[in-house]
FISE-172773 format. One record per residue (C-alpha): residue in three letters; z, y, x. Coordinates in steps of 0.05 Angstrom, whole numbers, plus 32768, in hexadecimal, padded with zeros to 4 digits. Example, Ala and Ser with C-alpha at 12.3 -4.5 7.8 and 13.67 -1.06 7.14 Angstrom:
2
ala809C7FA680F6;ser808F7FEB8111;
This chain:
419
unk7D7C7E097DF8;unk7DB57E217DD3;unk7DE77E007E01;unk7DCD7E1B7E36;unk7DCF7E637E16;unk7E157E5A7E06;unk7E237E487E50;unk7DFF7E817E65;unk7E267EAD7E33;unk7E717E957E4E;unk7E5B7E9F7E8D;unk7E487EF27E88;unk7E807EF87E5D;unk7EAD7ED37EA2;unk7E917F047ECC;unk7E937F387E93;unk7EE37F287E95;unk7EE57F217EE6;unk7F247F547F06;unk7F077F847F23;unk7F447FB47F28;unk7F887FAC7F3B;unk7FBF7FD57F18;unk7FFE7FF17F37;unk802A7FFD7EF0;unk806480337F05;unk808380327EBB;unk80D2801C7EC3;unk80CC7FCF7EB1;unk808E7FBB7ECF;unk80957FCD7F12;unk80C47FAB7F46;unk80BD7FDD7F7A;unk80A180217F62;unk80B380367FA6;unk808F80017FCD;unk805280107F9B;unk804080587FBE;unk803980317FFA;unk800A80077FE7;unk7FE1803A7FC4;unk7FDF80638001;unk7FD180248032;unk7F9080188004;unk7F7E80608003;unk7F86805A8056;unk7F59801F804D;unk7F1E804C802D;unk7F2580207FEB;unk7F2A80517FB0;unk7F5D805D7F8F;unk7F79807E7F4C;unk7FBB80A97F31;unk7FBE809F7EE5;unk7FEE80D17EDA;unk801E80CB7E96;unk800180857E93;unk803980567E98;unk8067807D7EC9;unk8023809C7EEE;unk800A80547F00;unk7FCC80497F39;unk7F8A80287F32;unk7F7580007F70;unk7F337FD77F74;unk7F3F7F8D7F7A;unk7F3E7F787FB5;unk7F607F367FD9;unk7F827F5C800B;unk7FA27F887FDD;unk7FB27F597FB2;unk7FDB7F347FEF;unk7FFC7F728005;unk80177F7C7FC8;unk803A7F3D7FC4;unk80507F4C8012;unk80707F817FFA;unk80947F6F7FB9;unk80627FA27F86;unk804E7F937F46;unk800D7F8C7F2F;unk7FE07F777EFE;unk7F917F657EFC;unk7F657F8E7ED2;unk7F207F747EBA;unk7EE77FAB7EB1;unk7EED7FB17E6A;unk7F3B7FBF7E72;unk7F357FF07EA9;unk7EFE801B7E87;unk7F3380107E45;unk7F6A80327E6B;unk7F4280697E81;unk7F2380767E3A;unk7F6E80777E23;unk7F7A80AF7E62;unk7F4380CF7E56;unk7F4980E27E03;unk7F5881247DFF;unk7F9B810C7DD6;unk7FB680E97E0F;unk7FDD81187E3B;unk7FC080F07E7A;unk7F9480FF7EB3;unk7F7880CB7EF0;unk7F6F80EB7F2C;unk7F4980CF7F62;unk7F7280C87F9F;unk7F3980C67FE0;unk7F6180D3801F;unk7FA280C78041;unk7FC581028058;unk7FE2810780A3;unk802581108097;unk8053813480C8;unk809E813180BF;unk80CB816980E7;unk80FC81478106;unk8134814F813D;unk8122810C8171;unk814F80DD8164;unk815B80E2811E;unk815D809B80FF;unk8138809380B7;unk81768097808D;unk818B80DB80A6;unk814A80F58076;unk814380E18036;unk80F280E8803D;unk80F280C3807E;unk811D808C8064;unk80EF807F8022;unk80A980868057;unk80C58056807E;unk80E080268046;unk80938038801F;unk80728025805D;unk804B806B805F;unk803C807980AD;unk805780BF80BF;unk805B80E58106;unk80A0810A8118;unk8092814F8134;unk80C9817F8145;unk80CC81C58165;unk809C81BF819E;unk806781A38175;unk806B81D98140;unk80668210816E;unk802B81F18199;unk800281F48153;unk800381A7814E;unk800C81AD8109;unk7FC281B680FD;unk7FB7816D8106;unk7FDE816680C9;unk7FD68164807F;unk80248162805C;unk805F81798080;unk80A581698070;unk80D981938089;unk81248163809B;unk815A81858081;unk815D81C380BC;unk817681FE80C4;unk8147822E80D0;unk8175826880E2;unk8199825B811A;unk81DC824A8102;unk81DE81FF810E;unk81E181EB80C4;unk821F821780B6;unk824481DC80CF;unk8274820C80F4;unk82AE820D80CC;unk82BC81B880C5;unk829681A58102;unk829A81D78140;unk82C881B4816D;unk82A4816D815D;unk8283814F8192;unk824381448169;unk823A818E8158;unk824E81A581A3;unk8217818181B8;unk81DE818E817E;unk81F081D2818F;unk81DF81D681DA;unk81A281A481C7;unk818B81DB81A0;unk8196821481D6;unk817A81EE820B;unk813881E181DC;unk8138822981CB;unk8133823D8212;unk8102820E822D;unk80D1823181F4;unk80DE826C820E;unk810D828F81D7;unk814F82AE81EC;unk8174829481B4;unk8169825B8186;unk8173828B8140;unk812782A5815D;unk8111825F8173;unk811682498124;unk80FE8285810B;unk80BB8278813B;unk80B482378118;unk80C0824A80DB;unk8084827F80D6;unk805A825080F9;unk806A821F80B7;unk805A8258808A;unk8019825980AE;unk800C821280A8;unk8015821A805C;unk7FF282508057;unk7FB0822E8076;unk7FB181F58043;unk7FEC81D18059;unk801E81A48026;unk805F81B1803E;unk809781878016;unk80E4819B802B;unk812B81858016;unk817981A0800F;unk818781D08047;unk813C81D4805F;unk812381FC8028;unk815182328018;unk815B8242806A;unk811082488070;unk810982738040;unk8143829E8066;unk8128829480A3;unk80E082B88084;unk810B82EC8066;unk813282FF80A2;unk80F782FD80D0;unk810F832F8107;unk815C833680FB;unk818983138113;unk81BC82FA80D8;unk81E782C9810A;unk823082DA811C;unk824682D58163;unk8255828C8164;unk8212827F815C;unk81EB82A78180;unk821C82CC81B2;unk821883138196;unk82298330814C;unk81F683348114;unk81CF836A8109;unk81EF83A180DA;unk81DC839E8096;unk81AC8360809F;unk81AF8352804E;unk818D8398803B;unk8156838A8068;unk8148834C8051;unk80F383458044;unk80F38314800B;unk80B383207FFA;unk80A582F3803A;unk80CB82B7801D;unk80A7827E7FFD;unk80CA82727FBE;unk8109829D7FC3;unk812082DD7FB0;unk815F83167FA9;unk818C82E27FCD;unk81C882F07FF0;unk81DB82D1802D;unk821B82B5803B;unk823582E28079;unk827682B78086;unk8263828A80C4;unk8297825780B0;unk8289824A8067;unk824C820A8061;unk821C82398038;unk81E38260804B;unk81DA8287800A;unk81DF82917FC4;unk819E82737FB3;unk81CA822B7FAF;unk81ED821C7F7D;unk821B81E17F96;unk8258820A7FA0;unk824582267F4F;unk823881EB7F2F;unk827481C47F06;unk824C81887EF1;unk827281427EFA;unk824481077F1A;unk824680E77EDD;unk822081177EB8;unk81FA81397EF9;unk81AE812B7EE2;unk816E81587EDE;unk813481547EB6;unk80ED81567ECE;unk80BD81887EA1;unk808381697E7D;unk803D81857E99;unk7FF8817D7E7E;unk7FDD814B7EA1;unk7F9181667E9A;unk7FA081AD7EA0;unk7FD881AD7ED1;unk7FCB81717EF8;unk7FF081887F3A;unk8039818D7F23;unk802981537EF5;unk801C812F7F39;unk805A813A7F50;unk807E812F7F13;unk806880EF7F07;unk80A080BB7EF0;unk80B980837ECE;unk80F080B17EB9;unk80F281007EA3;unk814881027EB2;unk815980F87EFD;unk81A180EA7F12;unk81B781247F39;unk81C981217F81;unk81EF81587FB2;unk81D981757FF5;unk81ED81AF801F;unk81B781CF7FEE;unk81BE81B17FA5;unk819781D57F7E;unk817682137F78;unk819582577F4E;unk8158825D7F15;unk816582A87F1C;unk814E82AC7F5F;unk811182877F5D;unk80D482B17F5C;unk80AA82BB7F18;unk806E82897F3B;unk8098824E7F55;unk808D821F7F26;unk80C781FF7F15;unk80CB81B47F07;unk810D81927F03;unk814381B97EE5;unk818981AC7ECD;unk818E81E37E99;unk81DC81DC7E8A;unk81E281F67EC6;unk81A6822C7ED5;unk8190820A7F11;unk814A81F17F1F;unk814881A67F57;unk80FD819F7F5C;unk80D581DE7F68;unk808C81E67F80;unk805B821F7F92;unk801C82407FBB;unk8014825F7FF3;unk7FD7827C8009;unk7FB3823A800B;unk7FE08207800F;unk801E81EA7FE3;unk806681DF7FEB;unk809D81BA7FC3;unk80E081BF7FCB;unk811381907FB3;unk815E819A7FB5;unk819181677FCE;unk819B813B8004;unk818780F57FED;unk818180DD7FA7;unk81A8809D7FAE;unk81E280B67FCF;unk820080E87FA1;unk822B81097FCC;unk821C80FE8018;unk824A81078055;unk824381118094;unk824380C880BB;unk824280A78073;unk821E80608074;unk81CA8067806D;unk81B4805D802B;unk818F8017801F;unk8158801F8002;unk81507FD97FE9;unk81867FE27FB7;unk815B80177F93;unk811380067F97;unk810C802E7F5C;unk812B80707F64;unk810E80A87F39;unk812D80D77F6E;unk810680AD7FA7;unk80CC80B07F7C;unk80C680FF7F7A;unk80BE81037FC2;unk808180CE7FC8;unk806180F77F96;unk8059812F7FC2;unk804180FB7FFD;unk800D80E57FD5;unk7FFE81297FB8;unk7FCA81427FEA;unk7F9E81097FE3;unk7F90811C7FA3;unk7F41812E7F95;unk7F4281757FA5;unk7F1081847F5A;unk7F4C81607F3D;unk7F7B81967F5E;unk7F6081DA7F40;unk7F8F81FB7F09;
């Protein structure tokens, strides 16, 4: 009788001790591929299984269920993982849950459509947030002018903006690049879209998609932008109904006094910015500070701030890392000046030698935005026709990481998202 009590005891305590949850660790020396890892958590979420964020828990680590298939795409795709009985799962969450433990686990229950705004025939590596879906695995559709201004948009849930120019000067590549056969062309690619939507010039063309944006964030849209795409959108809302573009642009001069009239009220995260009038300097406005800064690349880093995770669980999201210092990296747009950065943007990732905030997030009506400065955060100082960054070599960029927090941000339980 006893034996057979004994047997019967090792065998609850076997199933007692059976995995039943699969771990994703994101701290910096237990995971091979942090980058790899926000595919596979949004792959399962895709899949219906459920999933958790345990944000401030080793690097903002996920909770899958254990499952076979999961377990094999993970080793498909190169992630770390590690197999969690009950007993240690309900452990970690006790840990997450004291009310000592600056931790939170969000319940992540659907995959977002993503939309990325795009010129056709961009390759990944001309975007840093193309390049890391792609490498991630994370399915996104490209959308460009046409689709924006038919209201496609709605079939969306996060929007990244490629780094555009949403005022009608082509970049302000028209100093170095006018008589190049690249920017000839982009130019009259640009007209000839413009017209065939029905707008006389492009300058108003941009500005139409720009608003319609606003309104997409505005309805509960994510909208996530980089470099040159979020200070010109912001401009672009601002100047809404003047035209700020010298001849060479447009074909007539700009409008007298444009910068009084400026409505900044209209901007998203922006405000008492100058713009930058000459059409030959490569700067829209003051609001960036790479022309400012004096910061060598050896010492070019910002920090991410420290949230609490139960209180403030949105910019805790996205500030989720193995790291708080980031190694810097340059774009047309940098950073951001702090002074011009309205009192409820919420900024996240600062470099305070030099007053300038890199990761900034806000509202809008009912939706979100982030903007991050920079062009892509393993190539600090990128040229154009400079060779594609490989992601490979950095499967565990803090930089990369930033963005994929904001991919997997409006999946989020929306209880979980109330501050």
């Amino acid at each position: 009788m006893m034996q057979r009590l004994l047997f019967l005891a090792v065998v609850f305590l076997s199933i007692q001790a059976k995995a039943s949850f699969i771990l994703l660790p994101m701290d910096e020396t237990s995971q091979k591929n942090h980058l790899k890892a926000y595919g596979i958590t949004f792959w399962c979420i895709d899949k219906s299984y459920k999933a958790s964020w345990l944000l401030n828990y080793r690097g903002g680590s996920f909770l899958l269920p254990d499952a076979d298939e999961i377990r094999k795409e993970c080793q498909i795709r190169g992630v770390s993982f590690e197999v969690l009985s009950d007993d240690e799962q309900q452990t970690i969450l006790n840990e997450i849950n004291s009310p000592s433990q600056n931790m939170e686990a969000v319940l992540l229950e659907k995959a977002p459509k993503i939309a990325v705004y795009t010129p056709k025939g961009k390759q990944p590596w001309d975007d840093a947030v193309t390049l890391v879906l792609t490498y991630a695995e994370i399915p996104f559709t490209a959308i460009y002018d046409s689709e924006v201004l038919t209201d496609q948009l709605l079939l969306y849930d996060w929007l990244h903006l490629h780094h555009e120019d949403f005022t009608g000067q082509y970049g302000k590549f028209y100093g170095a690049y006018k008589n190049t056969p690249w920017y000839i062309e982009q130019k009259k690619e640009a007209e000839t879209l413009a017209s065939s939507l029905g707008y006389a010039k492009v300058s108003n063309e941009k500005g139409a998609v720009a608003k319609k944006i606003r309104d997409f964030v505005i309805g509960g849209g994510f909208m996530f932008a980089m470099c040159s795409a979020t200070d010109s959108f912001d401009i672009a809302l601002a100047a809404d109904g003047l035209d700020i573009c010298e001849t060479m642009f447009d074909g007539d001069a700009s409008e007298a006094n444009y910068q009084s009239k400026l409505n900044y009220t209209s901007a998203f995260a922006f405000k008492d910015f100058t713009l930058e009038r000459k059409p030959e300097q490569y700067e829209f406005s003051d609001i960036d500070m790479t022309s400012k800064r004096r910061i060598p690349m050896d010492k070019d880093y910002f920090t991410l701030m420290e949230f609490s995770a139960k209180w403030d669980p949105i910019p805790s999201m996205l500030c989720q890392n193995h790291t708080q210092l980031v190694k810097g990296f340059m774009g047309q747009t940098t950073a951001y000046d702090s002074n011009l950065i309205k009192s409820n943007v919420l900024v996240m990732g600062a470099c305070e030698l030099n007053n300038e905030a890199r990761y900034i997030h806000g509202q809008k009506g009912k939706g979100m935005f982030t903007f991050y400065g920079g062009h892509d955060p393993e190539d600090y100082q990128h040229q154009v026709g400079d060779a594609p960054t490989v992601l490979d070599l950095h499967p565990n960029s803090p930089g990369f990481r930033l963005i994929l927090n904001n991919v997997l941000f409006p999946a989020a339980k929306k209880k979980k998202l109330k501050t």
